[in-house]
Every structure is written in structure tokens, then in C-alpha cells.
C-alpha positions in Angstrom: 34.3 146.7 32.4 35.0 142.9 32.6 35.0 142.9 29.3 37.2 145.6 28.8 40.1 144.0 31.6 39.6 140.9 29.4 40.3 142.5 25.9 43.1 144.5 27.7 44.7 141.4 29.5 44.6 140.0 25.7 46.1 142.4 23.8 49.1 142.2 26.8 49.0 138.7 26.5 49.5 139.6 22.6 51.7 141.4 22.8 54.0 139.5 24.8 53.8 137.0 22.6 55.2 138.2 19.9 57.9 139.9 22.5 58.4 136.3 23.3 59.1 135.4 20.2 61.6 137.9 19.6 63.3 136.9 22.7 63.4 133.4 21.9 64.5 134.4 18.7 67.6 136.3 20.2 68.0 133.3 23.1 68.6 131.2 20.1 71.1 133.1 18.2 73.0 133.6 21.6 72.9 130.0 22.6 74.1 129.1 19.0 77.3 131.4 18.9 77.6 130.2 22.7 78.0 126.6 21.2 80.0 127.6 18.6 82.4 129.2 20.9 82.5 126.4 23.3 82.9 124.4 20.2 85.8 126.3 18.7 87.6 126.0 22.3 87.2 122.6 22.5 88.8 121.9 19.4 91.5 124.1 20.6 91.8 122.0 23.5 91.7 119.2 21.6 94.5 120.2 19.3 96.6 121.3 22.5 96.3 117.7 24.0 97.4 116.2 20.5 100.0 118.1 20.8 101.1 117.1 23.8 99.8 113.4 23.8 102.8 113.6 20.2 105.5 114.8 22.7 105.3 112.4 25.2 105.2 109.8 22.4 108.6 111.1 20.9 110.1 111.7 24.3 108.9 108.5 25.2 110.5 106.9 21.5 113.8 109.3 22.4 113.9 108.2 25.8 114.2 104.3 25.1 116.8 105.2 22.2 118.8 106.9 24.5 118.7 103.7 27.5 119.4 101.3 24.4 122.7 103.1 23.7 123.7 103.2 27.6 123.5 99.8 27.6 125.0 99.1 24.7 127.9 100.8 25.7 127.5 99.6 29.3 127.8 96.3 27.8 130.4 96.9 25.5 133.2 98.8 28.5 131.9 96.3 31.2 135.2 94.6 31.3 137.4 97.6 30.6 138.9 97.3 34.1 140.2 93.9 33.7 141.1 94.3 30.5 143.2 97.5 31.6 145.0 94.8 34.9 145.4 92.4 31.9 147.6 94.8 29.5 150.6 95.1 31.9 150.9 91.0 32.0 150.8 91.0 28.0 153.3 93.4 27.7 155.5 91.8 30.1 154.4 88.6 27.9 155.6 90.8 24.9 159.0 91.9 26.1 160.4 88.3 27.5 159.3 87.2 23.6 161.4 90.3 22.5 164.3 89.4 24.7 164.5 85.2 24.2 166.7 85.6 21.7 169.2 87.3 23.8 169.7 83.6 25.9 169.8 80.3 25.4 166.1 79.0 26.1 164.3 75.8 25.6 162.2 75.8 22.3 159.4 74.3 24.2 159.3 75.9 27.1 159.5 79.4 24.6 157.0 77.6 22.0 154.7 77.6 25.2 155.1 81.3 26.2 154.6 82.5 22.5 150.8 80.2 22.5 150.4 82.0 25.8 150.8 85.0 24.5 148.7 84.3 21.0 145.8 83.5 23.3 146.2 86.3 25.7 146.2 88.7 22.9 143.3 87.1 20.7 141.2 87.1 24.0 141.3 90.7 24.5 140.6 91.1 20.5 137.6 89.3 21.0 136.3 91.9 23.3 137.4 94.9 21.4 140.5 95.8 22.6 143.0 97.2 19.7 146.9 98.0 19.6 147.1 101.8 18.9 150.1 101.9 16.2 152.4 104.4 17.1 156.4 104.0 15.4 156.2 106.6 12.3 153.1 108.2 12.8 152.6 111.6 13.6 152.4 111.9 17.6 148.6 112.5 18.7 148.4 113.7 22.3 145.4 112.0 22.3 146.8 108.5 21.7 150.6 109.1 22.7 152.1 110.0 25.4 155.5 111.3 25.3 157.9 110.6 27.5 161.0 111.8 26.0 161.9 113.3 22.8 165.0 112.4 20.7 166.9 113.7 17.7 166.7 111.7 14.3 167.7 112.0 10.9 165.4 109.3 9.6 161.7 110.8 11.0 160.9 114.0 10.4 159.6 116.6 14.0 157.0 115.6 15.6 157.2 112.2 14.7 156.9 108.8 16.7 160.8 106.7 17.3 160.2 104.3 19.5 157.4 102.9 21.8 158.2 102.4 25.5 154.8 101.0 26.3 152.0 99.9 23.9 148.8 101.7 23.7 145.5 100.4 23.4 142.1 101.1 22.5 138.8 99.2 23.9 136.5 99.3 20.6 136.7 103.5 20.1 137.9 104.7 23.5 141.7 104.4 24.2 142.2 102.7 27.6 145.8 103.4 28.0 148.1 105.5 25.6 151.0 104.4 24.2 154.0 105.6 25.9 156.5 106.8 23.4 159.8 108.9 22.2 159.4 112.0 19.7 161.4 112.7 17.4 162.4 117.1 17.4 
């Protein structure tokens, strides 16, 4: 009967281990689509944080652009409010020249006022400042303001007389617009 038990217990034992090996055999082919799935997630992963590693990059690239250009124009409009107190003194510069003719003056004392002038005006040149032209052109409520309109035989509706007050533009934005007289 021992003998029996034994030959029984081996042919269990056997048996199992050829069971066994099946199972291992199925363990492996589970574990290896198990790694292949954890690989192919990964890899999406890996794409995803590509992805958004390239974003950041270019919002990063856009976002520096875009601070250049502020202070570019920062730079470029940071005397636009002196400028604009300056304009009213060189126009007033502008209309004694206009009017010298009208009296008698001293030629050195007008000689002065006209260098005074000149420098004024190639001052505010320097920093980008710009006489809008106005007499003949067509009027541009964007650059004119019109203060009264006239009749005229010599410029056709719509167009520019006379200019009561200059206009001026600091590099591409106009800082004050030129006051003028439309012809109808």
C-alpha cells in the first residue's frame, strides 16, 4: 500500500507538472501582452508629454515676442506726453514766424526765433514725431478734424482749405489731429 500512495503521489506530482507547465506557459503569454500594453501606454504618455513639453516651448518663444514688442513700443511712446505739451509752444513758435512779416522786427532778434524754432521742430523729429499734411488732401476723420466747412471753387467736396491747427503723428499713431476747414 506504501508503494501504491508513492506511485499515486507521483503520478499527481506528474501530472501537475506538466499542468505547471502549461500555466507557466499561459503566465508568460499574459505577462508579455501585460508589458506590451504597459509599453504601448507609456509611449502614449510619452508622446502626450512631448506634446506638451512643445507647447510650453512655443508659448514660452510667443510669450517673450510678445514682451519684446511692449517694450518696444513702451520705449518708442514714452515721451508722447511731453511731446503732446511741446506741440502747442511750436505752433505758437510757428504762427509769430507766420506773422513777422506783418511788423517791423529786428532781424536778429527774428533770425533767433526762426533757430529756435528749427531746433524745436528737429527735436521732436528725432523722436518720431511727424507733421500730418492736410491743405488738398482728401479729409480723413482719422487725421482731421473739422471744424468748419467752407465753399470753394478751387478744391473739390470733401476736400481740405485751410489748417487751423497742425496735426501730428508720434512714429504711426497720431497724437493730435489736425484741426482744419472742408471744403462742401
Amino acid at each position: 500500500m506504501v508503494n501504491e500512495s508513492e506511485g499515486i503521489l507521483d503520478n499527481m506530482a506528474s501530472e501537475t507538472d506538466v499542468g505547471g507547465l502549461v500555466d507557466d506557459s499561459l503566465a508568460k503569454q499574459d505577462q508579455v501582452v501585460d508589458v506590451a500594453q504597459l509599453l504601448e501606454e507609456l509611449q502614449k504618455s510619452n508622446d502626450q508629454n512631448l506634446d506638451m513639453a512643445q507647447r510650453a516651448q512655443a508659448e514660452l518663444a510667443n510669450y517673450r515676442k510678445r514682451v519684446d514688442d511692449e517694450r518696444l513700443t513702451q520705449q518708442q511712446y514714452a515721451n508722447s506726453r511731453l511731446i503732446i505739451r511741446l506741440l502747442p509752444i511750436v505752433d505758437e513758435l510757428e504762427m509769430a514766424l507766420e506773422h513777422s512779416g506783418d511788423t517791423e522786427i529786428n532781424a536778429s532778434w527774428l533770425d533767433g526765433i526762426k533757430l529756435i524754432h528749427r531746433k524745436a521742430i528737429q527735436m521732436l523729429e528725432a523722436e518720431g514725431l511727424h507733421k500730418i499734411d492736410a491743405i488738398g488732401q482728401a479729409f480723413d476723420p482719422l487725421q482731421h478734424e473739422a471744424v468748419s466747412t467752407a465753399d470753394s471753387n478751387e478744391v473739390a467736396t470733401g476736400y481740405i482749405l485751410e489748417v487751423l491747427r497742425n496735426g501730428y503723428k508720434l512714429h504711426d499713431r497720431i497724437i493730435q489731429p489736425a484741426q482744419v476747414v472742408v471744403a462742401r
